[in-house]
PDB file of N, H, CA, C and O in Angstrom:
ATOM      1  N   UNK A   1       0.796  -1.343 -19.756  1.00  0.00           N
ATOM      2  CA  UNK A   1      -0.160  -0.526 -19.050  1.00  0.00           C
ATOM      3  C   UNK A   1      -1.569  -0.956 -19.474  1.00  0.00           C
ATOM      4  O   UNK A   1      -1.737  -1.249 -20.657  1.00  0.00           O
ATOM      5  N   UNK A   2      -2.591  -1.021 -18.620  1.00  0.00           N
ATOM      6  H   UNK A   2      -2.454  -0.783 -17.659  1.00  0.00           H
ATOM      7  CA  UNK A   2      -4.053  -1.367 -18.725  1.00  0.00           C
ATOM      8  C   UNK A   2      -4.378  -0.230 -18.428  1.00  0.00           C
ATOM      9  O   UNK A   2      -3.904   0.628 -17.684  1.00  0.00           O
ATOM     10  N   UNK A   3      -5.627  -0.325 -19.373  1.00  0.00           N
ATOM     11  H   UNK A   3      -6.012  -1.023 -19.977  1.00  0.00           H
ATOM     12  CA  UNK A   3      -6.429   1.143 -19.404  1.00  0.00           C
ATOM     13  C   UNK A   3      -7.936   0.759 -18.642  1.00  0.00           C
ATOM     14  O   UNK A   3      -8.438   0.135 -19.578  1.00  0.00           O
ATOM     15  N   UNK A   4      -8.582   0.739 -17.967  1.00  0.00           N
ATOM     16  H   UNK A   4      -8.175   1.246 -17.207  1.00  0.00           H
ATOM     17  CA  UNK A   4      -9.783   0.467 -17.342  1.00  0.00           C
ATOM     18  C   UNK A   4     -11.060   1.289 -17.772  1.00  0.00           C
ATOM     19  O   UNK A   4     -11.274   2.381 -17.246  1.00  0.00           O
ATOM     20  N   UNK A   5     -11.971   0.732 -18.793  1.00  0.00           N
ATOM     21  H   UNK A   5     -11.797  -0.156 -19.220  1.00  0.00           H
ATOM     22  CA  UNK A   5     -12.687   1.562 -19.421  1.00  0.00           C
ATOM     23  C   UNK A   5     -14.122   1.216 -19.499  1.00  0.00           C
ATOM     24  O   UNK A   5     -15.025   1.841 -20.056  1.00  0.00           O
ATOM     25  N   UNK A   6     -14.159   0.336 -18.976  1.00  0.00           N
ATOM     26  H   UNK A   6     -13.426  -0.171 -18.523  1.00  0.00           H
ATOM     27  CA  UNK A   6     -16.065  -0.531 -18.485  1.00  0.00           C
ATOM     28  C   UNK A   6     -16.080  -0.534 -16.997  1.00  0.00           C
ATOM     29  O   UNK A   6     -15.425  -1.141 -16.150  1.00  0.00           O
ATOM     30  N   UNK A   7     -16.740   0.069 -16.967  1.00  0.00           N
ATOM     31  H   UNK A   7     -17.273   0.562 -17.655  1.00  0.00           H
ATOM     32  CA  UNK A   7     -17.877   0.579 -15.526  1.00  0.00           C
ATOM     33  C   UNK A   7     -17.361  -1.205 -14.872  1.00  0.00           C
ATOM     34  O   UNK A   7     -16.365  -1.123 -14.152  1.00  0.00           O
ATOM     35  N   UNK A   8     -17.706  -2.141 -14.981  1.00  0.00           N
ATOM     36  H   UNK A   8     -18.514  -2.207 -15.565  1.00  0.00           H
ATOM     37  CA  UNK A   8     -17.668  -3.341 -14.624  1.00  0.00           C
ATOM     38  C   UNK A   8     -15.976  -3.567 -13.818  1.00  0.00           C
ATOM     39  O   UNK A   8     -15.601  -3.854 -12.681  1.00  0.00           O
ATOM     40  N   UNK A   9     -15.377  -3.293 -14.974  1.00  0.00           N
ATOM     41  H   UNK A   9     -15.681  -3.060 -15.897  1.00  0.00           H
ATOM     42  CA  UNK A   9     -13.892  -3.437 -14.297  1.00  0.00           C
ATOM     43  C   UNK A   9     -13.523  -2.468 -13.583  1.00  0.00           C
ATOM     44  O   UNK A   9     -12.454  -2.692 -13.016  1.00  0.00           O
ATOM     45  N   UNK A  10     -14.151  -1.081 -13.295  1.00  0.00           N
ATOM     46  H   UNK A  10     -15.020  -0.900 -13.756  1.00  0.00           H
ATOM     47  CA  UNK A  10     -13.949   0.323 -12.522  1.00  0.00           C
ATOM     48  C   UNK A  10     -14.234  -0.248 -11.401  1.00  0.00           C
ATOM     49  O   UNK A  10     -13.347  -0.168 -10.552  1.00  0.00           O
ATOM     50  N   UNK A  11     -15.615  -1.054 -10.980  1.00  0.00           N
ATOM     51  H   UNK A  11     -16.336  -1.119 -11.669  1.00  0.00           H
ATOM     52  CA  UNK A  11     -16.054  -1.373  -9.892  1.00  0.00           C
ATOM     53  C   UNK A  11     -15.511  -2.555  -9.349  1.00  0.00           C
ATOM     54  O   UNK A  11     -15.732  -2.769  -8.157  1.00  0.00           O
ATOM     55  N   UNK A  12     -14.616  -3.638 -10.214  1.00  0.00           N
ATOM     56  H   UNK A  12     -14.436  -3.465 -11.182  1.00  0.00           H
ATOM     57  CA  UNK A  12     -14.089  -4.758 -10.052  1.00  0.00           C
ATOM     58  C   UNK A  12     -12.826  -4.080  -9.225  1.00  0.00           C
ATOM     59  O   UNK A  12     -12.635  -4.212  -8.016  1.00  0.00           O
ATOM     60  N   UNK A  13     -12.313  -3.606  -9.802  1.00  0.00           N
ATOM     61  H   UNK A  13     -12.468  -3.498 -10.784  1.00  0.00           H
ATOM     62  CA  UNK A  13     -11.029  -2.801  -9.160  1.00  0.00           C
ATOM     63  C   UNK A  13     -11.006  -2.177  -8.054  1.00  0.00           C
ATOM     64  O   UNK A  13     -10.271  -2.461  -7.108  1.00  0.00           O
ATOM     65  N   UNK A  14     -12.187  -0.859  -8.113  1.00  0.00           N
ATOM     66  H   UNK A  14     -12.784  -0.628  -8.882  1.00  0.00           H
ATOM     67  CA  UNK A  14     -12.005  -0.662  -6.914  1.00  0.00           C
ATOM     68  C   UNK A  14     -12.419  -1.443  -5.269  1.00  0.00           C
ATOM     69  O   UNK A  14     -12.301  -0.972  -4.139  1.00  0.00           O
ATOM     70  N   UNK A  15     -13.033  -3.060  -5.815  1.00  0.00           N
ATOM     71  H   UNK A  15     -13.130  -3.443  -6.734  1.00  0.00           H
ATOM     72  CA  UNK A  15     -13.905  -3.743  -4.599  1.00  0.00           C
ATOM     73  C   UNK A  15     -11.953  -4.118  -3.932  1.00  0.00           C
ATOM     74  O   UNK A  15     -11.485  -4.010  -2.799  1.00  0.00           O
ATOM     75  N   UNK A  16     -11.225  -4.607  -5.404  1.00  0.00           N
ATOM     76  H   UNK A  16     -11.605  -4.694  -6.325  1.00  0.00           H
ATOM     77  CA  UNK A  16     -10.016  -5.407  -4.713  1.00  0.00           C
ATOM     78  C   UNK A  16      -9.067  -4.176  -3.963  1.00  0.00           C
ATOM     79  O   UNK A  16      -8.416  -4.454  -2.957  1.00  0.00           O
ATOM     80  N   UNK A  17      -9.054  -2.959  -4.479  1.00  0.00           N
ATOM     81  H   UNK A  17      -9.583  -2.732  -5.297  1.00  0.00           H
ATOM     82  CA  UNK A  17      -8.180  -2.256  -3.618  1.00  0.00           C
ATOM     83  C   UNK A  17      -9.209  -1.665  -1.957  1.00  0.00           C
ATOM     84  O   UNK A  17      -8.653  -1.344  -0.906  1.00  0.00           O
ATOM     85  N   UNK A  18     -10.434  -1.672  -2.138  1.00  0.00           N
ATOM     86  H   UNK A  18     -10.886  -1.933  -2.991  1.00  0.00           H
ATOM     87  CA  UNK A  18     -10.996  -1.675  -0.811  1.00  0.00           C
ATOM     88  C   UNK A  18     -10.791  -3.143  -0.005  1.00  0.00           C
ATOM     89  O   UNK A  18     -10.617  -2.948   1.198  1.00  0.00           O
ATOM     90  N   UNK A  19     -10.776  -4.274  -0.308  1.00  0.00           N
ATOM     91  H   UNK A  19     -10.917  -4.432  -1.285  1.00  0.00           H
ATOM     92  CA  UNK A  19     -10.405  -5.527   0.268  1.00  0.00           C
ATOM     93  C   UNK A  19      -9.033  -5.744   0.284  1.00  0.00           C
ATOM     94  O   UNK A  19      -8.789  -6.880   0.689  1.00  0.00           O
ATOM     95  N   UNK A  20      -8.196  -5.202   0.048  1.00  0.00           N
ATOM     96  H   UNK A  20      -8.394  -4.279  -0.281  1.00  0.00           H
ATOM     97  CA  UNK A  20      -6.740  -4.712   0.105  1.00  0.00           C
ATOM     98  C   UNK A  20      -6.699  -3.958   1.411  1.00  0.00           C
ATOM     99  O   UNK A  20      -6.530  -4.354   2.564  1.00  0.00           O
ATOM    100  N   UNK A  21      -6.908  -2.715   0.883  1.00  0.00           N
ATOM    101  H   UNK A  21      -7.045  -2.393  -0.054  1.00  0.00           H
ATOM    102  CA  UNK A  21      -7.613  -2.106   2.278  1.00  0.00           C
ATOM    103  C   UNK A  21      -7.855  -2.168   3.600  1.00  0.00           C
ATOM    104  O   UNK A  21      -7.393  -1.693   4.637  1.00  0.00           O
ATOM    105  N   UNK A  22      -8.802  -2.966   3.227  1.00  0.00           N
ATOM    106  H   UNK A  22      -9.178  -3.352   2.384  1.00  0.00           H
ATOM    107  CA  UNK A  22      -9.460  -3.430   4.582  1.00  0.00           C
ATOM    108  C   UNK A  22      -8.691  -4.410   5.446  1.00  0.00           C
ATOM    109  O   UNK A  22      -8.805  -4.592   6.658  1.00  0.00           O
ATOM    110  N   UNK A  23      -7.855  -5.028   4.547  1.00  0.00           N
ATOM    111  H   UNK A  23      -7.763  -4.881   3.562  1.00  0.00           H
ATOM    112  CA  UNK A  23      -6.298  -6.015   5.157  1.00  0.00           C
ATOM    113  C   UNK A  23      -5.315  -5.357   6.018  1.00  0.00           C
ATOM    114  O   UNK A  23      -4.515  -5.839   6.820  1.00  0.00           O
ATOM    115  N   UNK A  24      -5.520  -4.309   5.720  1.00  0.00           N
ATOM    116  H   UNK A  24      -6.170  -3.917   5.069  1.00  0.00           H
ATOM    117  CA  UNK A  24      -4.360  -3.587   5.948  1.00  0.00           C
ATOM    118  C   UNK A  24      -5.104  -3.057   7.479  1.00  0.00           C
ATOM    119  O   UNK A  24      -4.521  -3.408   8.504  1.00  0.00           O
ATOM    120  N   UNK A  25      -6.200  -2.336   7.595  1.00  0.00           N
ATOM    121  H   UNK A  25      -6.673  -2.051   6.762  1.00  0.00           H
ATOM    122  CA  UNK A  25      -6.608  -2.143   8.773  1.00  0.00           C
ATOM    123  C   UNK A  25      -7.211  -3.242   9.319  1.00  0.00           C
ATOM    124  O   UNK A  25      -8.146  -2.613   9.814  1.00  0.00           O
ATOM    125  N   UNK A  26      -7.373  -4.067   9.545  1.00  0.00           N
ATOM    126  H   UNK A  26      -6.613  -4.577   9.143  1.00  0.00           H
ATOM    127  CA  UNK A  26      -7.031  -5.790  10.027  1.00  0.00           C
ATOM    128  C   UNK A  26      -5.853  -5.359  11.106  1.00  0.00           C
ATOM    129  O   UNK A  26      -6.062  -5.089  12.289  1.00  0.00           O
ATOM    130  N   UNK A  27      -4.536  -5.352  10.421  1.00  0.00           N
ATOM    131  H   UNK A  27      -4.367  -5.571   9.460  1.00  0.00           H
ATOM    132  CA  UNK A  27      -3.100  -5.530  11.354  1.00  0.00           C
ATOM    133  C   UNK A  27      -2.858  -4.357  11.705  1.00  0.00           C
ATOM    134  O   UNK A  27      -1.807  -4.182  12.322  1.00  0.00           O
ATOM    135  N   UNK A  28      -3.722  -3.206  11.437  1.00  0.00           N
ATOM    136  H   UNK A  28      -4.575  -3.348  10.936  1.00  0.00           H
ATOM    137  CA  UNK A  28      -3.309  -1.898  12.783  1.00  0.00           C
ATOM    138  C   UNK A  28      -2.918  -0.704  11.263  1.00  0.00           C
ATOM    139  O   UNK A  28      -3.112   0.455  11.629  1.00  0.00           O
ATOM    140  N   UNK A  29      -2.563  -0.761  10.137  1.00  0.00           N
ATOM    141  H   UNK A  29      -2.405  -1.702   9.840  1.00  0.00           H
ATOM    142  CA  UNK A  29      -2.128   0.114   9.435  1.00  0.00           C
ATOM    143  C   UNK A  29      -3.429   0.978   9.038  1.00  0.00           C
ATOM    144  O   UNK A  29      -4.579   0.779   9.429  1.00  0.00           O
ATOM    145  N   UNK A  30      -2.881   2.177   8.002  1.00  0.00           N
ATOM    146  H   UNK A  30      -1.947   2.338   7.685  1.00  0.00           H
ATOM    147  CA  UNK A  30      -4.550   2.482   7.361  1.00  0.00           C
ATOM    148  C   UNK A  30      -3.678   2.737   6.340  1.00  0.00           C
ATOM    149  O   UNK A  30      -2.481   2.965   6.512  1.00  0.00           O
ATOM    150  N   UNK A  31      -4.344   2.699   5.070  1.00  0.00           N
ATOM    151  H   UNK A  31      -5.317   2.513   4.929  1.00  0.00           H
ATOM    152  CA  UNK A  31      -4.320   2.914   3.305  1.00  0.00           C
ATOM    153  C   UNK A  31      -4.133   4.095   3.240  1.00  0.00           C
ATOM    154  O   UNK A  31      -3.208   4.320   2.459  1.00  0.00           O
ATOM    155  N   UNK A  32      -4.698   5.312   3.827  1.00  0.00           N
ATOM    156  H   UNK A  32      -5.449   5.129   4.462  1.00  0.00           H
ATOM    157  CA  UNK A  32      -4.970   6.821   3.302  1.00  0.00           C
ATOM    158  C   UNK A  32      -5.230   7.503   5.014  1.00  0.00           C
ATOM    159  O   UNK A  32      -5.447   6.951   6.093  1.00  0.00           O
ATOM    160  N   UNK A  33      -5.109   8.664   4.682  1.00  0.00           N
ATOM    161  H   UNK A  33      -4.933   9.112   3.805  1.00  0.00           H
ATOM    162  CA  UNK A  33      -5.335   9.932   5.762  1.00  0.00           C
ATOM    163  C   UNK A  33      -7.157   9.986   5.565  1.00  0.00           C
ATOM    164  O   UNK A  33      -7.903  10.273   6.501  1.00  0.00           O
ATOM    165  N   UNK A  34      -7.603   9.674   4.271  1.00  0.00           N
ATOM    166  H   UNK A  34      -6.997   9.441   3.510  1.00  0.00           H
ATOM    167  CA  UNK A  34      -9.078  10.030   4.426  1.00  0.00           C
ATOM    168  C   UNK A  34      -9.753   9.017   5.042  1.00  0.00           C
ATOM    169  O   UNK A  34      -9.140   8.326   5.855  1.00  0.00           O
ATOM    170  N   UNK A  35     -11.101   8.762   4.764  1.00  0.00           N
ATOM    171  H   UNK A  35     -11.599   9.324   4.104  1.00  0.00           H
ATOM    172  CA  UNK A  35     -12.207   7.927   5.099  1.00  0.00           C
ATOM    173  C   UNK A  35     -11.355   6.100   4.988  1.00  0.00           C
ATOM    174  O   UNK A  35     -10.572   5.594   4.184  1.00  0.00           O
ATOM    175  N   UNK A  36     -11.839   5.752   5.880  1.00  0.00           N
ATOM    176  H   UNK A  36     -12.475   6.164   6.533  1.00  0.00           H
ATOM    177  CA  UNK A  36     -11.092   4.322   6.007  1.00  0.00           C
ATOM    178  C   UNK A  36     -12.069   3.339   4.847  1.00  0.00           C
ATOM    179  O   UNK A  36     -13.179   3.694   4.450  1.00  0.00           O
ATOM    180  N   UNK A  37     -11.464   2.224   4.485  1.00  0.00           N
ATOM    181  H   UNK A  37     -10.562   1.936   4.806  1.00  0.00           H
ATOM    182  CA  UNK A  37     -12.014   1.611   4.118  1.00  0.00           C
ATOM    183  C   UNK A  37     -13.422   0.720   4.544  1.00  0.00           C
ATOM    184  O   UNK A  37     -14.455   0.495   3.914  1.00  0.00           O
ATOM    185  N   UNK A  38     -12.871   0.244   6.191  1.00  0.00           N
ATOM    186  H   UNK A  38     -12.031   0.427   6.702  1.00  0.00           H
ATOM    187  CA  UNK A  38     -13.825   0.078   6.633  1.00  0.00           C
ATOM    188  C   UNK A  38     -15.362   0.606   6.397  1.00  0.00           C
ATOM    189  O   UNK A  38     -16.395   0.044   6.035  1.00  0.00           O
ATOM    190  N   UNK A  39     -15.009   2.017   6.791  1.00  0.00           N
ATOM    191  H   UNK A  39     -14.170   2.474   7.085  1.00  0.00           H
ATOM    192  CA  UNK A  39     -16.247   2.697   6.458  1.00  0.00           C
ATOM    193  C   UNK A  39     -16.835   2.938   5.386  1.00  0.00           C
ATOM    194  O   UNK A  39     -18.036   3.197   5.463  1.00  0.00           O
ATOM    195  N   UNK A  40     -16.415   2.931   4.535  1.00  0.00           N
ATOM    196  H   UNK A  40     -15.439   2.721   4.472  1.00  0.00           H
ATOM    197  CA  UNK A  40     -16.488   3.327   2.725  1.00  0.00           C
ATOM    198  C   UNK A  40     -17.548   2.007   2.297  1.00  0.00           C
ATOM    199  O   UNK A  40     -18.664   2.152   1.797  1.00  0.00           O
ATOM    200  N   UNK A  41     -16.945   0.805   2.606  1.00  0.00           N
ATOM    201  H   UNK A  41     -16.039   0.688   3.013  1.00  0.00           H
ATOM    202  CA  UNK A  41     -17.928  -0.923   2.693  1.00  0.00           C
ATOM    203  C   UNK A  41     -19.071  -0.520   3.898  1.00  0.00           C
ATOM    204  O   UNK A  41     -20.286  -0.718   3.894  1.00  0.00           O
ATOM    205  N   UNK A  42     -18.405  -0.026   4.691  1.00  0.00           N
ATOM    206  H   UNK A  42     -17.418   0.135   4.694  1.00  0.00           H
ATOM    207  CA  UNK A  42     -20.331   0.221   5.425  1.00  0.00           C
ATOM    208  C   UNK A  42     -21.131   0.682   4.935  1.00  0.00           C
ATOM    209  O   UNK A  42     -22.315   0.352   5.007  1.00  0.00           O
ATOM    210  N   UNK A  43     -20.590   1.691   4.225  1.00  0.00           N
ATOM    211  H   UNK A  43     -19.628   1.959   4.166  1.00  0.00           H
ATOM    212  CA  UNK A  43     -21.242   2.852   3.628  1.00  0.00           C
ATOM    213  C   UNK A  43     -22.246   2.495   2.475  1.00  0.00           C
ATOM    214  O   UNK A  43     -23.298   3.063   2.182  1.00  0.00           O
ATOM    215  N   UNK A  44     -21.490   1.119   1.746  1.00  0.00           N
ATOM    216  H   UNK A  44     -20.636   0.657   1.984  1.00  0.00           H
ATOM    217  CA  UNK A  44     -22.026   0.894   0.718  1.00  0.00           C
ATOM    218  C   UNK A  44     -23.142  -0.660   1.079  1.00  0.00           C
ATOM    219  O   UNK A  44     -23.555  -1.486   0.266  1.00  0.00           O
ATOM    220  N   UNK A  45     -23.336  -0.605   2.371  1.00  0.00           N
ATOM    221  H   UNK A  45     -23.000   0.066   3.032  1.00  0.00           H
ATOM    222  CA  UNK A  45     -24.248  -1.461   2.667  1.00  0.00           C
ATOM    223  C   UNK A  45     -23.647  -2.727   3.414  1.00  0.00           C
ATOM    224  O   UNK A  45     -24.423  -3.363   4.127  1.00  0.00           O
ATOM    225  N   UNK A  46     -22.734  -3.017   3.340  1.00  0.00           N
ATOM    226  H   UNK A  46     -22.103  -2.501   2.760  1.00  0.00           H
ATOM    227  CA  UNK A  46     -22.027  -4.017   4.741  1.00  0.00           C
ATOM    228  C   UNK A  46     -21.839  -4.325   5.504  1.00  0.00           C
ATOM    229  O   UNK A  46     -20.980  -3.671   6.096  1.00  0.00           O
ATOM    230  N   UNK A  47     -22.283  -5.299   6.091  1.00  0.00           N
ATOM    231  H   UNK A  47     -22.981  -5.830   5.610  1.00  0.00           H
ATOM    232  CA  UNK A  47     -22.443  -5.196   7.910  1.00  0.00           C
ATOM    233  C   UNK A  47     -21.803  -6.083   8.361  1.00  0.00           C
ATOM    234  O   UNK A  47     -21.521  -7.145   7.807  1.00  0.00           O
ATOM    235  N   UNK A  48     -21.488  -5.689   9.514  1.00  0.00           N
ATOM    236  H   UNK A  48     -21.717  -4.826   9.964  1.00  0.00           H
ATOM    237  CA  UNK A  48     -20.463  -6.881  10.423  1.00  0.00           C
ATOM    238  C   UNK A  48     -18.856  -6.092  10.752  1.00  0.00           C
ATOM    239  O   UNK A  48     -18.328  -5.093  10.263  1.00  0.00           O
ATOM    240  N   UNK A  49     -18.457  -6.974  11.702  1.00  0.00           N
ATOM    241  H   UNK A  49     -18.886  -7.786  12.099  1.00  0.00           H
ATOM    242  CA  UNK A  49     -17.172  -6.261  11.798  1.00  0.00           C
ATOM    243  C   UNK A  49     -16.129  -6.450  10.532  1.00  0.00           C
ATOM    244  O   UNK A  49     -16.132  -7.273   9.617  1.00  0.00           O
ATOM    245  N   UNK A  50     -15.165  -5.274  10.869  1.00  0.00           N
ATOM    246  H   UNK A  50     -15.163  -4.605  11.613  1.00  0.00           H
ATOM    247  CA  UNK A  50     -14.482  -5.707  10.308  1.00  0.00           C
ATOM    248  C   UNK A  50     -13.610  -6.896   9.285  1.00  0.00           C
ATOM    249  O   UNK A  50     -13.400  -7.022   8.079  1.00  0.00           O
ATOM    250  N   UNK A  51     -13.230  -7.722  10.657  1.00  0.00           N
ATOM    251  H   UNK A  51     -13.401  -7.620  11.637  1.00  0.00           H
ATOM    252  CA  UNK A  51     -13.010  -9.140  10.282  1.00  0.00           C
ATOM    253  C   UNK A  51     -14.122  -9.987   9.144  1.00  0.00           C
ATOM    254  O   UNK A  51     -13.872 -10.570   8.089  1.00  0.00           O
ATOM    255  N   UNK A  52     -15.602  -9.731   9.974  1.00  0.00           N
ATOM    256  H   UNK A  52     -15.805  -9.258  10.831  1.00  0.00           H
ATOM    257  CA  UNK A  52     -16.435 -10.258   9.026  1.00  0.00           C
ATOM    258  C   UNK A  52     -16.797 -10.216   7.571  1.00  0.00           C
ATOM    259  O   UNK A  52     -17.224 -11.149   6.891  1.00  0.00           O
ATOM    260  N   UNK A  53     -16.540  -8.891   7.181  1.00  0.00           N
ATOM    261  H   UNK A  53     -16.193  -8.133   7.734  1.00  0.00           H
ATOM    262  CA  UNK A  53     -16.307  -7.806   5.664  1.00  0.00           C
ATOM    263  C   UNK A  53     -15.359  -8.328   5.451  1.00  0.00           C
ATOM    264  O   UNK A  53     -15.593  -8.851   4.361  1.00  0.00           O
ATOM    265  N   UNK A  54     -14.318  -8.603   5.739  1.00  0.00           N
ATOM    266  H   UNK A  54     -14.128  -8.179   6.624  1.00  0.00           H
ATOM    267  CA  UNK A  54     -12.799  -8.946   4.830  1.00  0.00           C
ATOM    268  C   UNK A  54     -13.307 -10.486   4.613  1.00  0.00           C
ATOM    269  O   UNK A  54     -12.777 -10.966   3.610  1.00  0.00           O
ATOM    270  N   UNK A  55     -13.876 -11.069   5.043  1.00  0.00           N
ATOM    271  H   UNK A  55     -14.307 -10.679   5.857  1.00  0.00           H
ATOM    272  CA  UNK A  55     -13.787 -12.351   4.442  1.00  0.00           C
ATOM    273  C   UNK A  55     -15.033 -12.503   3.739  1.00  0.00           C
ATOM    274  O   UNK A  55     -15.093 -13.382   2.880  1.00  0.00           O
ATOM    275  N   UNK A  56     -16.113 -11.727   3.989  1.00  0.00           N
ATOM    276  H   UNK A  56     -16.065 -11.013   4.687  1.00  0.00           H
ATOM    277  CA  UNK A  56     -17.016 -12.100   3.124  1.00  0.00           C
ATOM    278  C   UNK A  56     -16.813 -11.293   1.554  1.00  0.00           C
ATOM    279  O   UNK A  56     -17.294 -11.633   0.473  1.00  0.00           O
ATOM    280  N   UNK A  57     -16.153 -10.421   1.791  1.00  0.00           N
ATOM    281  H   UNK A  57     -15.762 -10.146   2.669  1.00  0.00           H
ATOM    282  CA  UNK A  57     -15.701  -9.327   0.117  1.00  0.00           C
ATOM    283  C   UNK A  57     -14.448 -10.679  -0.301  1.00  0.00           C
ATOM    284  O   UNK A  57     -14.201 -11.036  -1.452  1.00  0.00           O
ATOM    285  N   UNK A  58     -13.875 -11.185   0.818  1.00  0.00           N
ATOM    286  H   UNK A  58     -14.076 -10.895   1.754  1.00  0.00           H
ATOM    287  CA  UNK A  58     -12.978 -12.034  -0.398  1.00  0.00           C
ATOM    288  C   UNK A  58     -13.889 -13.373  -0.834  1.00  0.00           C
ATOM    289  O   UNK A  58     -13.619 -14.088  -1.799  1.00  0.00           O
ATOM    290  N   UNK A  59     -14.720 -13.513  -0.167  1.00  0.00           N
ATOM    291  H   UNK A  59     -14.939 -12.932   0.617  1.00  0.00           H
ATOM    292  CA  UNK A  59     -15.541 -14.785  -0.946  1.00  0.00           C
ATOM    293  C   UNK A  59     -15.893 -14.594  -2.099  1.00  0.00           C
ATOM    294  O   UNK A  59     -15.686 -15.301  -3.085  1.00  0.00           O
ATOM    295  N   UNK A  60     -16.720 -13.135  -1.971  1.00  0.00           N
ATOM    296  H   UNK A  60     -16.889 -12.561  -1.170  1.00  0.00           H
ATOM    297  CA  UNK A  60     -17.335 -12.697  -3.078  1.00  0.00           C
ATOM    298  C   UNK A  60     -16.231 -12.484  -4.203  1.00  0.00           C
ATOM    299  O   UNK A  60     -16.537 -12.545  -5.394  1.00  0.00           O
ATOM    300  N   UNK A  61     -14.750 -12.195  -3.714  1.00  0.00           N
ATOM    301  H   UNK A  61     -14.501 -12.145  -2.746  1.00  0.00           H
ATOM    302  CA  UNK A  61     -13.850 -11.732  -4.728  1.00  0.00           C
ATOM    303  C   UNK A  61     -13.150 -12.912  -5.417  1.00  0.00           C
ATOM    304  O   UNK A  61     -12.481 -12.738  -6.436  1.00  0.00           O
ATOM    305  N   UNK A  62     -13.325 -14.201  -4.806  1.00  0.00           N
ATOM    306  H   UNK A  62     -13.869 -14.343  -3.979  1.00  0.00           H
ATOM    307  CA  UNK A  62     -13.178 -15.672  -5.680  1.00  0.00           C
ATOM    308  C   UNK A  62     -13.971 -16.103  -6.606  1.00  0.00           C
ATOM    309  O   UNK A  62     -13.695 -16.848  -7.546  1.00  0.00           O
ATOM    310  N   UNK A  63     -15.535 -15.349  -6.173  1.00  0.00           N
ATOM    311  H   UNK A  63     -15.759 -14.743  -5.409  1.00  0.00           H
ATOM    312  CA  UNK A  63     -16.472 -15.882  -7.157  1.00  0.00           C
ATOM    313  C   UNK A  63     -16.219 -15.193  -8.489  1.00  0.00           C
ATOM    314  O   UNK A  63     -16.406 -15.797  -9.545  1.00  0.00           O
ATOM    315  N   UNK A  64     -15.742 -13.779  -8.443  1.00  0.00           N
ATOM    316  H   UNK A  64     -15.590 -13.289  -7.585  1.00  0.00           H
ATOM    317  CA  UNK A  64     -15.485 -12.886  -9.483  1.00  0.00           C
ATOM    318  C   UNK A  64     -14.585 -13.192 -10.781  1.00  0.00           C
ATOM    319  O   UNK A  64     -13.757 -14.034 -10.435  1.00  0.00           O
ATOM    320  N   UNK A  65     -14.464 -12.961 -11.704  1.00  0.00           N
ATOM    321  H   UNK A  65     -15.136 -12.276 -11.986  1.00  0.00           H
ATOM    322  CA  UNK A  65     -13.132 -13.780 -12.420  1.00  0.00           C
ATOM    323  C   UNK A  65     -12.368 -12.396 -12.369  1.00  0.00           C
ATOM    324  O   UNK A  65     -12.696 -11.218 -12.227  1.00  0.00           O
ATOM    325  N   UNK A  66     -10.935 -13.254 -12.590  1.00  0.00           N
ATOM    326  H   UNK A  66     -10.668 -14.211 -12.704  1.00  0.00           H
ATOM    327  CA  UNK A  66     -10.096 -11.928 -12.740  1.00  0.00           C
ATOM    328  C   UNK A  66     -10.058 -11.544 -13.690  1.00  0.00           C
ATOM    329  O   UNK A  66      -9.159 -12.236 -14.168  1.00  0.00           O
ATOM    330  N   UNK A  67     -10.527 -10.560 -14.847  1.00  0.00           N
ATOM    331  H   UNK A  67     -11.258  -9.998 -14.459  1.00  0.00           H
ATOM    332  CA  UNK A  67     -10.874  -9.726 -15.501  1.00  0.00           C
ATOM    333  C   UNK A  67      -9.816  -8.355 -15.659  1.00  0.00           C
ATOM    334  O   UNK A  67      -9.531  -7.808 -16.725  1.00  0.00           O
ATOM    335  N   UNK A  68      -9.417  -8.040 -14.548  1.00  0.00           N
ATOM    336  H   UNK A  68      -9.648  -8.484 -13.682  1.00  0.00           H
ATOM    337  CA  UNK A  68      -8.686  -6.726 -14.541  1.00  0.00           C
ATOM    338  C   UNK A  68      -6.973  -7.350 -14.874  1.00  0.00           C
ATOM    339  O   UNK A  68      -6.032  -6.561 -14.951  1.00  0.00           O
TER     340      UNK A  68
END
């Protein structure tokens, strides 16, 4: 079991389960009954469709090291 305890890896984590996410509503599914992912990455300043966000959060998520 990993314990997640630096702000750094809180936010590392939650970018990959929103880009998880956002995969998933890609092929028609959704993650949760609440707020979509989609929107949650708009929310936090992201623009473009869909499609466009999933590949630019995974660019950004190659540059990242895996850490978690």
């Amino acid at each position: 079991m990993t314990m997640l305890t630096d702000p750094n890896q809180i936010e590392h984590y939650r970018m990959i389960v929103l880009w998880r996410g956002l995969g998933l509503e890609l092929t028609g599914m959704k993650m949760s009954r609440g707020v979509s992912c989609y929107k949650t990455l708009k929310g936090m300043g992201m623009k473009g469709t869909k499609a466009q966000i999933h590949a630019e959060l995974g660019k950004l998520m190659g540059k990242i090291p895996e850490s978690v």
